[in-house]
N, C-alpha and C positions, 0 to 999 in steps of 0.2 A: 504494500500500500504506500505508494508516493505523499511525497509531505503535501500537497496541494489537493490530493483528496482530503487526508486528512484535516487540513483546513476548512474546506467546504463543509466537512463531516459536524465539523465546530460550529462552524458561521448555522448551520443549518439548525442543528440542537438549540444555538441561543436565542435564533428565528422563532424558534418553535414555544421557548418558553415565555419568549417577550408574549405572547400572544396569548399564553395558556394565562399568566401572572394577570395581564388584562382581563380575559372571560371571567377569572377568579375575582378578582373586584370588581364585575359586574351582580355577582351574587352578594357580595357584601364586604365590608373592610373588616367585618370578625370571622370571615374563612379563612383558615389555617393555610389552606392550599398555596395561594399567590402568595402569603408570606414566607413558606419552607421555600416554592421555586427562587426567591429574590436570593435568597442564602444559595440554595445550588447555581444561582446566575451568578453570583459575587463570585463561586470555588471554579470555576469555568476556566477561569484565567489562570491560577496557579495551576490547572490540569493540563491545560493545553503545553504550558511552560516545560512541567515536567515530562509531557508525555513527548514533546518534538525535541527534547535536549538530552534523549537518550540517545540519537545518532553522533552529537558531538562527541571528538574526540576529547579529554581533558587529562591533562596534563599529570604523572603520579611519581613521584619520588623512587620509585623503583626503573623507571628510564633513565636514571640517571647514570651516564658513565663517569662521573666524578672529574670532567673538568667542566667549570665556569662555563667560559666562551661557546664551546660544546654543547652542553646543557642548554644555553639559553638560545643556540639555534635550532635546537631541537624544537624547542616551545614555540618557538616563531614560526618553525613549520609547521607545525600541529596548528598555528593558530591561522597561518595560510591554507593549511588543508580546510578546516573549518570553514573559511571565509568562501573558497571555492566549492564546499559541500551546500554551503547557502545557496552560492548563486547558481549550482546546477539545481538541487532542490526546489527552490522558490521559482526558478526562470525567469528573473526579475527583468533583465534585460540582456541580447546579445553584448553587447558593448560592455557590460559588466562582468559578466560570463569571462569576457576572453583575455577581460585586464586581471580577473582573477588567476585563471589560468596561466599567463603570462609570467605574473608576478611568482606565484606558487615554483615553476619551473629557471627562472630565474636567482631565485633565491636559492634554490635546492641547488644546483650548480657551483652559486657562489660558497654556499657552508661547504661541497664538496672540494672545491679548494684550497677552503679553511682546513680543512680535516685533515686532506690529503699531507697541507704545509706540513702540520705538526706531525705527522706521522713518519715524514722524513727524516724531521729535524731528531725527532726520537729514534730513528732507524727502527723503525718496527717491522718485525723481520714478514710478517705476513704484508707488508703495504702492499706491490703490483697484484695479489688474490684479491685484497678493499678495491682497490682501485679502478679494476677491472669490474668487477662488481656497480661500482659509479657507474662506469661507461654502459654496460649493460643497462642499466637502471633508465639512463641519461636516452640513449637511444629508441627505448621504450616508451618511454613518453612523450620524443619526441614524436614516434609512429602515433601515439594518441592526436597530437596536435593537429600533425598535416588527418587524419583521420577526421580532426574535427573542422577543420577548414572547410574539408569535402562534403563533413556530412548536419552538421552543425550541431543543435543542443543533443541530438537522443542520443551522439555518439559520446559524450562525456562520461556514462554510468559505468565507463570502460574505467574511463580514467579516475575517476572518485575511488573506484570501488580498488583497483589496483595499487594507487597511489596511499590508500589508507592500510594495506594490508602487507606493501613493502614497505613502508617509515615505520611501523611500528616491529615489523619481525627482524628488519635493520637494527633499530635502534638496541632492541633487546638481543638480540642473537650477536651478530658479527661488530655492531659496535663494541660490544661491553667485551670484547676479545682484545680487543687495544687499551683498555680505559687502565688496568693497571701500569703496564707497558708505559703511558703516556705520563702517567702518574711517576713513576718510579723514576723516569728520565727528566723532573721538574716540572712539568707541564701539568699545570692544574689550574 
């Protein structure tokens, strides 16, 4: 179920009770009915919250590989992924969509640089297996992008769903294989 039905799902429930709370105080202002709905129309809004921010990613103290700079690109991507989960999500607008995407692939790029530096400078003996690993990564999403040039919004659920399921098996799996390495050689 796409977050856009489930929007309508919402819009449509509180339609519904706008309308039932009114008939109810058509019967009178000491029926109970219209006043329990007002209470379930106030809880709408925290349900809704909850219920569509279990697709975000958020951020957990156990991603961490224990360096700083690292760590906090990490979150920046999560919080890029996030923003481009919005805009395929919501479909707010092409033009937002693709400065999402833009950005998100950009950024990932550049930490991958960042990464790559310190891992030289530490001579970590696995670097060209990471590294490679980038360029795989790197090349993959760029096939998502020209994919979405051609095909535009439906073909992104590739890239959401791909891009969330390697940052996070990266981040825990193959990053945290360097993080003492990086640590132990000063770099934190």
């Amino acid at each position: 179920m796409t977050k856009r039905f489930n929007s309508l799902i919402f819009a449509a429930a509180i339609g519904l009770i706008i309308v039932a709370i009114g008939l109810g105080f058509l019967i009178g202002l000491d029926n109970p009915v219209p006043w329990i709905l007002i209470v379930v129309l106030a809880l709408i809004p925290l349900a809704y919250k909850k219920f569509n921010y279990k697709q975000a990613i958020v951020w957990k103290d156990e991603y961490s590989v224990g360096v700083e700079v690292l760590d906090n690109d990490h979150k920046k991507l999560i919080n890029l992924l996030n923003q481009f989960k919005t805009a395929y999500d919501y479909y707010t607008d092409a033009e937002f969509e693709r400065q999402a995407l833009e950005e998100l692939v950009a950024y990932t790029k550049f930490h991958f640089e960042r990464e790559e530096s310190f891992m030289k400078q530490a001579n970590y003996p696995e670097f060209e297996n990471h590294k490679r690993q980038h360029e795989s990564m790197i090349l993959q999403v760029e096939s998502f992008v020209e994919k979405y040039k051609r095909e535009g919004h439906d073909s992104l659920i590739e890239v959401s769903d791909f891009l969330t399921n390697w940052l996070l098996n990266h981040i825990n799996r193959t990053d945290k294989l360097y993080s003492n390495h990086l640590i132990e050689s000063g770099i934190k």
